[in-house]
C-alpha positions in Angstrom: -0.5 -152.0 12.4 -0.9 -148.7 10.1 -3.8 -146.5 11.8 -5.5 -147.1 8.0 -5.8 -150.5 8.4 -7.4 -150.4 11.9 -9.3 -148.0 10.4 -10.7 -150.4 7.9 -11.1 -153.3 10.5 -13.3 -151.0 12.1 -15.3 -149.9 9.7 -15.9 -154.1 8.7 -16.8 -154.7 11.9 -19.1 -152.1 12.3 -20.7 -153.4 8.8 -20.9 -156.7 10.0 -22.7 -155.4 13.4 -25.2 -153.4 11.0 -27.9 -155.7 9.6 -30.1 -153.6 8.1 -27.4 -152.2 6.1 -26.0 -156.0 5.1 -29.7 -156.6 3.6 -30.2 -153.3 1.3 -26.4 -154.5 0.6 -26.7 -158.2 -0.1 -30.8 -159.2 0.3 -32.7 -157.1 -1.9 -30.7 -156.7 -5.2 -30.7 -161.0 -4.9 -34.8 -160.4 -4.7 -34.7 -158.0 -7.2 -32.6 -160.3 -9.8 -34.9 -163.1 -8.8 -37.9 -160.8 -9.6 -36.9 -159.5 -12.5 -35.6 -162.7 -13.5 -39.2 -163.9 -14.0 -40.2 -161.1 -15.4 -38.1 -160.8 -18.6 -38.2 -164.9 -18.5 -34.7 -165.7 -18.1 -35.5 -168.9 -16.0 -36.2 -171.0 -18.9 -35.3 -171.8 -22.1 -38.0 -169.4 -23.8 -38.4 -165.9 -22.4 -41.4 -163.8 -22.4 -44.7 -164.0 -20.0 -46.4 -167.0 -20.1 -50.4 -168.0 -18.7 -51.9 -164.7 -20.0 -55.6 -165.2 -20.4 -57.3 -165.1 -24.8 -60.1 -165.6 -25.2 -61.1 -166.8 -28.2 -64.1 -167.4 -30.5 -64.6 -169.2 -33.8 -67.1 -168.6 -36.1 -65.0 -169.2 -39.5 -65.9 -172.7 -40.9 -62.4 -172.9 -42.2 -60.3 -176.1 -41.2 -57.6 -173.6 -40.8 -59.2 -171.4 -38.5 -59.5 -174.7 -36.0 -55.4 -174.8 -36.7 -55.4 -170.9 -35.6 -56.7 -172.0 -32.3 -54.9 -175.1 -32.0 -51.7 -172.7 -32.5 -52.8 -170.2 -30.4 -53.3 -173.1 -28.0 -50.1 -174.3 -27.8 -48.4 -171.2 -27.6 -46.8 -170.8 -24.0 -47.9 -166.6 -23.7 -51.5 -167.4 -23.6 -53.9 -168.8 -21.8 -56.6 -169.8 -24.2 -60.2 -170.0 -23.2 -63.5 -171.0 -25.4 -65.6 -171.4 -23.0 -67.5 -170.0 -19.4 -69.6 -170.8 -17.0 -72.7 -169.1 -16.7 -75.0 -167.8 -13.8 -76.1 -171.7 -13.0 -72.3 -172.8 -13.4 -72.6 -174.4 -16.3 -69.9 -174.6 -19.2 -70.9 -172.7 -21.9 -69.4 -171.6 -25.3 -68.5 -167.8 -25.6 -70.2 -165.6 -27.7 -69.1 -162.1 -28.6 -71.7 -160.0 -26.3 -70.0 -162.4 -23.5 -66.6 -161.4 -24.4 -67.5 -157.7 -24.4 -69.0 -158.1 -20.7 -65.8 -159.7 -19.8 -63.7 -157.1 -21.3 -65.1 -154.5 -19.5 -65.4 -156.2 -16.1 -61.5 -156.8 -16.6 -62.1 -160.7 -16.1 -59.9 -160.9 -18.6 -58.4 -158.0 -21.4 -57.6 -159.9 -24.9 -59.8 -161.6 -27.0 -59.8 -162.7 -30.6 -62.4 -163.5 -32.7 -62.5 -165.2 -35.6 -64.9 -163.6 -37.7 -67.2 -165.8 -40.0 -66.2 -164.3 -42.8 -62.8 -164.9 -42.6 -62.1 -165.8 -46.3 -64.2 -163.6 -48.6 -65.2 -164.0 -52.4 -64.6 -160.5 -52.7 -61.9 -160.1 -51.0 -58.5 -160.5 -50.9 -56.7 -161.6 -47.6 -57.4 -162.5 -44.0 -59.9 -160.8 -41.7 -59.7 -161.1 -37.7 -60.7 -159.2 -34.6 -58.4 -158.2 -31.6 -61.0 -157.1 -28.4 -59.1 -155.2 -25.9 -59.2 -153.2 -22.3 -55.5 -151.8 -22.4 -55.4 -151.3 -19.0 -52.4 -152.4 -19.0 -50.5 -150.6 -22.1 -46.9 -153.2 -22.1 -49.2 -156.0 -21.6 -51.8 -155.0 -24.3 -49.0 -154.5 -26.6 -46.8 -157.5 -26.1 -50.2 -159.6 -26.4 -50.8 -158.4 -30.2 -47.5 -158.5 -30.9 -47.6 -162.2 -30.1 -50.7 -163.0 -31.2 -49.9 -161.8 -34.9 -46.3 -163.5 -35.1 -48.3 -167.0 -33.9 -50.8 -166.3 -36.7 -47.9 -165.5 -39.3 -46.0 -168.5 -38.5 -48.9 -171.4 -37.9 -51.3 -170.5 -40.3 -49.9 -169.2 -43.9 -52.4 -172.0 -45.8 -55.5 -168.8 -44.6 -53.7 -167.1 -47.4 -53.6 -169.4 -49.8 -57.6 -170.6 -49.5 -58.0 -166.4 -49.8 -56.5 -166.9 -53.2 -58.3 -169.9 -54.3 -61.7 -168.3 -53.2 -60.9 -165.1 -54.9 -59.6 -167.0 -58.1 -63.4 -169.2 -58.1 -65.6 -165.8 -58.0 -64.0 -164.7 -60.8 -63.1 -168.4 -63.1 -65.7 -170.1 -62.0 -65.3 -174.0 -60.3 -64.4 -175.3 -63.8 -62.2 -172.5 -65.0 -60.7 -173.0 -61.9 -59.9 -176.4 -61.7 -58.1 -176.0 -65.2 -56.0 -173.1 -63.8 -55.1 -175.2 -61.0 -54.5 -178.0 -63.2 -52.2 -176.1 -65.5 -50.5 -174.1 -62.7 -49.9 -178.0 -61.1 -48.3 -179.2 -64.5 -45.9 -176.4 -64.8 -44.6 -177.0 -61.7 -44.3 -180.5 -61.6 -42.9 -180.3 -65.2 -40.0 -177.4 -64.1 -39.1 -178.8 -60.9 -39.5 -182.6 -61.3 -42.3 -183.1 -58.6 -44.9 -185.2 -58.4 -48.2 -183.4 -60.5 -50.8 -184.9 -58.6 -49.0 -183.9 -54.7 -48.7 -180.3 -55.9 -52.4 -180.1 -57.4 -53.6 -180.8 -54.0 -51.4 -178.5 -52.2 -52.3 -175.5 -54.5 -56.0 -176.9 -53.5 -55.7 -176.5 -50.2 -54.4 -172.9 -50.2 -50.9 -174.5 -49.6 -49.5 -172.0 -52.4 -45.7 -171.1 -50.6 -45.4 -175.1 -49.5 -45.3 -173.7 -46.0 -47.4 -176.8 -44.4 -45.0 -179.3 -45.8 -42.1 -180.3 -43.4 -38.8 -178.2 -44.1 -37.2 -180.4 -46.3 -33.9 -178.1 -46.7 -32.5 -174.4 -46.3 -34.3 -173.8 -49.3 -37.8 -174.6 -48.2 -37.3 -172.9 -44.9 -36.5 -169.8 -46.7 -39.7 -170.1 -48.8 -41.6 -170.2 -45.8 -40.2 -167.5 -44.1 -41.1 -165.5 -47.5 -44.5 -166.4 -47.1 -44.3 -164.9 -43.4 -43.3 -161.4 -45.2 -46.3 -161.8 -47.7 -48.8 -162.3 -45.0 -47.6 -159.4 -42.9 -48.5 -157.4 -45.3 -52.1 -159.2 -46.6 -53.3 -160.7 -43.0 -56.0 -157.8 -41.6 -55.8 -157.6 -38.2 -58.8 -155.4 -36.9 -58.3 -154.1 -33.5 -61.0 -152.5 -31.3 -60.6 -151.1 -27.4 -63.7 -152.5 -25.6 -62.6 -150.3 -22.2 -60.5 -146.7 -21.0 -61.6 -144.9 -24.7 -61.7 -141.5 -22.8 -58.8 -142.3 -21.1 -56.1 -140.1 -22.3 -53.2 -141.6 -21.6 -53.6 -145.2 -20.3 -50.3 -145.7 -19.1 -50.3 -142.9 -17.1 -53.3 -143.8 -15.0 -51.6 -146.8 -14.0 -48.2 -145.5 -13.1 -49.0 -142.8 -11.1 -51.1 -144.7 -8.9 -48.1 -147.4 -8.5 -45.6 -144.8 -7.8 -47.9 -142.7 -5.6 -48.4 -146.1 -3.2 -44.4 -147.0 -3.3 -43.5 -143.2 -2.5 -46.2 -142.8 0.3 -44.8 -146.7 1.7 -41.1 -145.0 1.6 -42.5 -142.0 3.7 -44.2 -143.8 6.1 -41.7 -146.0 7.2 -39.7 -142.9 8.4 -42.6 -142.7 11.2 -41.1 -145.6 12.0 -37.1 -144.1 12.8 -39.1 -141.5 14.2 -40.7 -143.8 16.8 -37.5 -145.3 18.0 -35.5 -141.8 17.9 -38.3 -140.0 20.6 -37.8 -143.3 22.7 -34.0 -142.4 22.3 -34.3 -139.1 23.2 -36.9 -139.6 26.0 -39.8 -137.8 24.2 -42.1 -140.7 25.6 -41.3 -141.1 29.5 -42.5 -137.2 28.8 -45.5 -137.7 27.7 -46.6 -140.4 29.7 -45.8 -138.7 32.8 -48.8 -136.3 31.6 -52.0 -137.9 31.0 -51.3 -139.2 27.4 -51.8 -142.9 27.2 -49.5 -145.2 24.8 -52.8 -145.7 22.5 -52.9 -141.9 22.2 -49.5 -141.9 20.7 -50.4 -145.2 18.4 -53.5 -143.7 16.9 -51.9 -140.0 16.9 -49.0 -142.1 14.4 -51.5 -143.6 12.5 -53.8 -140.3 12.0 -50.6 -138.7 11.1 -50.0 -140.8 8.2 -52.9 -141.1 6.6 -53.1 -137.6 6.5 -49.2 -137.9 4.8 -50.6 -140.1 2.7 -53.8 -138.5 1.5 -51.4 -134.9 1.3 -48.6 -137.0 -0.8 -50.9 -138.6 -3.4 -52.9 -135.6 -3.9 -49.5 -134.4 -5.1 -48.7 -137.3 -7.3 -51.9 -137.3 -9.2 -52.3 -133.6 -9.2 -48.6 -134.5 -10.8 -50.2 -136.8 -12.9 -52.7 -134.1 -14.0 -50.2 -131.6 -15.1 -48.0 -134.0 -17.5 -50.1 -136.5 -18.4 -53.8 -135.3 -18.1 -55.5 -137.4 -16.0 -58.9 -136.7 -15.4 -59.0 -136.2 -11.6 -62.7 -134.0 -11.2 -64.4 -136.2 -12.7 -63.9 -139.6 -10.2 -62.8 -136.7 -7.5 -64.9 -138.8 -4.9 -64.2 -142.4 -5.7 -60.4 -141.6 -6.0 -60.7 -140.0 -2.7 -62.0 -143.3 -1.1 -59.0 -145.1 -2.6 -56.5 -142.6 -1.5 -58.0 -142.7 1.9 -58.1 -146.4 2.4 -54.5 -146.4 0.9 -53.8 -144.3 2.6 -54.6 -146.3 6.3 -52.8 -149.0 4.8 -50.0 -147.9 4.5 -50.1 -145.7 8.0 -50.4 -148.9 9.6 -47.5 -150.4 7.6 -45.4 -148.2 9.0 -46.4 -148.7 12.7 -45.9 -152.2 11.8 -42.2 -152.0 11.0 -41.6 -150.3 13.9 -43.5 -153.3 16.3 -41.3 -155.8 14.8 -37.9 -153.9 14.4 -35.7 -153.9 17.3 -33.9 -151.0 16.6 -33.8 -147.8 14.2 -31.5 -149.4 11.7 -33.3 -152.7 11.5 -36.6 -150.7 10.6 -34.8 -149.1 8.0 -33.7 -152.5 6.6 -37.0 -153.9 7.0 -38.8 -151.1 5.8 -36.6 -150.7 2.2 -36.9 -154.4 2.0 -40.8 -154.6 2.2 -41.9 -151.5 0.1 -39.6 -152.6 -2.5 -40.4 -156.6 -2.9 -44.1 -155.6 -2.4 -43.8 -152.6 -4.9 -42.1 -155.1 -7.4 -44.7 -157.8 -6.9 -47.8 -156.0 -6.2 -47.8 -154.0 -10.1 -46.0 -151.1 -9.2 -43.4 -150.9 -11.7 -44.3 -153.5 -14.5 -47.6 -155.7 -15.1 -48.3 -158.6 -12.5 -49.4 -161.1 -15.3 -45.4 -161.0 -16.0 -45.0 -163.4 -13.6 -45.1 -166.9 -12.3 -48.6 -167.7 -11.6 -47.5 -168.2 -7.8 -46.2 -164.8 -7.5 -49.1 -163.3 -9.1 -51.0 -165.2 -5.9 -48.6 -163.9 -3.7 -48.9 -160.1 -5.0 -52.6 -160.1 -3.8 -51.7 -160.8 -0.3 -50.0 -157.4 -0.5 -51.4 -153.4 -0.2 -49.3 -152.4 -3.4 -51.8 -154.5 -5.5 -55.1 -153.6 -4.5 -54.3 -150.2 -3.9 -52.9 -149.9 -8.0 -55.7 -151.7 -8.8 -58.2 -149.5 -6.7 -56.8 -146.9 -9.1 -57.0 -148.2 -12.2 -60.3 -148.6 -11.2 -61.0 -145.3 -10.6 -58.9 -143.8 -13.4 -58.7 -146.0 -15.8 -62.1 -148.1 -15.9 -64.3 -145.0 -14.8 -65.6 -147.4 -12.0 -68.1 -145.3 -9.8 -67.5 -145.2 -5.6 -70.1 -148.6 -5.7 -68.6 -150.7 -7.6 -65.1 -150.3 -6.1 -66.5 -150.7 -2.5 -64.7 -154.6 -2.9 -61.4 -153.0 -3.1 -61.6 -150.3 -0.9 -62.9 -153.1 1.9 -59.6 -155.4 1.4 -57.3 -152.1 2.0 -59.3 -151.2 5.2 -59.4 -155.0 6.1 -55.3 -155.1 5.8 -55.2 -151.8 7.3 -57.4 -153.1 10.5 -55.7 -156.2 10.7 -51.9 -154.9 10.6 -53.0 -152.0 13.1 -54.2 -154.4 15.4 -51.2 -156.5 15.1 -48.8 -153.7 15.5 -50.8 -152.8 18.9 -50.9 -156.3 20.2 -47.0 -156.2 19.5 -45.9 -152.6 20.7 -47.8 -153.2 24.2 -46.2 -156.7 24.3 -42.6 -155.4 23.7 -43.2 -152.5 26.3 -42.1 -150.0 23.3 -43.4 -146.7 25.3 -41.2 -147.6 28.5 
């Protein structure tokens, strides 16, 4: 057999023997694809997010304005709400002061109101309120984009009652009428219609015969006119109820995602570490002197928060350089993020190496772990991309709250109080891995 091909049967075999390198290889690209795969919706027929919470309130009495919501409604993207429940638990309607509350306490980030004067007498076109808290820049985007193409597409007749009330303030109801009833004539007369169908059509604001079914290619294309026209004539007014001073909001979210992933990466080498001194006899050493295997546990996890707390220093300081994050002025409740972040992820990587049985399979594990949770926990794109169970799953993970911790911090201006939730689930995980990782180093006899 040539020496190359032995060679090569070697180096399969080898491959084969090497599980950490056959899951980088084959196991996490198939749960990235999977991942991503719900992300950019490419499990259905439709793509795009779906479930992501409107709120909504009407105060037009306009018949169309109940169609808007009944559109809005049906559309898969959002989630439409009308109502609450208040202090007592009781279902109540939302009112604008509500919605504003909500905003800012990132219940939920979009909300459209329908202004009650949506039609005006002295005014021409369509007038509507978007409420935001971009705290999420690609979500906040995609949401208006969708928001206006449902309005565009469901509701043209708004226009068309904007033209009749305009036309009364200046005719008159009598005047009007006539108008109508001459306009109604001509077309019937030119087209061979029906006089008395398109008279009520042009009286319900049905002026591009958009609400009738498509009939042919020729109606369709009408309608899709009428799309253009109200592009240009529907008012969309948008206000940012949340992150004003914020310079640049999608910074203050990256950064933070990154600085977690990067400080999980560096961390996990602790790990290779751990199983490289065994190697090399570093810890029959040291516990010949009067070092206990606790000491080196807690020495391992001291050392990496302060690797952590060094590395995202560096990240945001990062941050502050390019993107101008404001770091001084939420210096102390960032620092109670980064800490407890910081633990977390410390006693991630003591966790990897508890349950790894050898240096390679911690590297497997470890690239595995920081990337799925990285994916799913917000890191790299917005969490309310995806499936309503893997938005559950994300919160069981450190990723999550510590991005949100920071957006907190950075992005809502959230003082050290109000935070205290967050930082108290990051210590809890921390607490609870570390005393997993103990339990499971002492029962494998690790030290000896």
């Amino acid at each position: 057999m040539s020496p190359t091909f032995v060679l090569f049967r070697q180096a399969l075999l080898s491959f084969r023997r090497a599980r950490a390198a056959i899951v980088i290889t084959f196991v996490v690209p198939v749960v990235l694809i999977y991942l991503f795969g719900h992300v950019f919706g490419l499990y259905g027929k439709e793509s795009g997010p779906t479930g992501i919470t409107l709120a909504v309130l009407n105060l037009s009495p306009e018949p169309a304005a109940v169609k808007l919501v009944a559109a809005l409604q049906a559309e898969k993207t959002f989630r439409v709400i009308t109502t609450q429940r208040d202090a007592q638990g009781v279902e109540q309607l939302l009112t604008e002061a509500a919605i504003r509350t909500a905003l800012r306490d990132n219940a939920y980030r979009h909300a459209l109101i329908i202004p009650a004067d949506l039609l005006r007498d002295d005014a021409l076109g369509v007038h509507l309120r978007f409420l935001t808290n971009p705290r999420n820049e690609i979500e906040s985007q995609m949401v208006n984009g969708v928001l206006q193409k449902t309005v565009f597409s469901n509701v043209p007749q708004l226009l068309g009652s904007s033209l009749q009330r305009r036309a009364r303030s200046f005719l008159g109801a009598e005047r009007q009428e006539a108008f109508n009833g001459a306009i109604a004539s001509a077309v019937s007369s030119a087209f061979g219609t029906e006089r008395a169908a398109v008279l009520k059509r042009i009286e319900a604001g049905d002026v591009f015969g958009t609400a009738a079914e498509p009939a042919n290619g020729a109606t369709a294309a009408t309608g899709d006119k009428a799309k253009d026209v109200f592009s240009q004539l529907v008012r969309f007014e948008k206000e940012q109820v949340a992150g004003l001073e914020v310079k640049n909001p999608m910074a203050a979210r990256m950064v933070g995602g990154y600085a977690v992933m990067f400080l999980l990466f560096a961390v996990s080498g602790a790990a290779n570490s751990l199983f490289e001194e065994r190697r090399t006899g570093v810890f029959q050493r040291l516990l010949s002197s009067p070092v206990r295997p606790a000491h080196i546990v807690w020495a391992r996890f001291l050392f990496g928060i302060a690797l952590g707390l060094v590395q995202i220093g560096a990240m945001f300081v990062a941050g502050r350089i390019f993107f101008g994050l404001d770091l001084l002025g939420h210096a102390g409740a960032l620092f109670a993020v980064a800490l407890s972040a910081a633990a977390a992820c410390s006693a991630f990587g003591l966790f990897v190496a508890a349950v790894a049985p050898s240096a390679p399979a911690a590297s497997g594990i470890a690239t595995f772990l920081v990337i799925s949770m990285s994916a799913i926990g917000g890191a790299w794109f917005p969490v309310s991309f995806m499936p309503d169970t893997i938005q559950s799953i994300s919160k069981l993970t450190l990723v999550y709250w510590s991005v949100e911790g920071f957006a907190d911090v950075l992005w809502a201006g959230r003082p050290l109080l109000e935070i205290l939730p967050k930082i108290g689930i990051l210590a809890a995980m921390a607490a609870g891995v570390m005393a997993f990782s103990i339990w499971k180093l002492n029962r494998s006899r690790f030290f000896e």
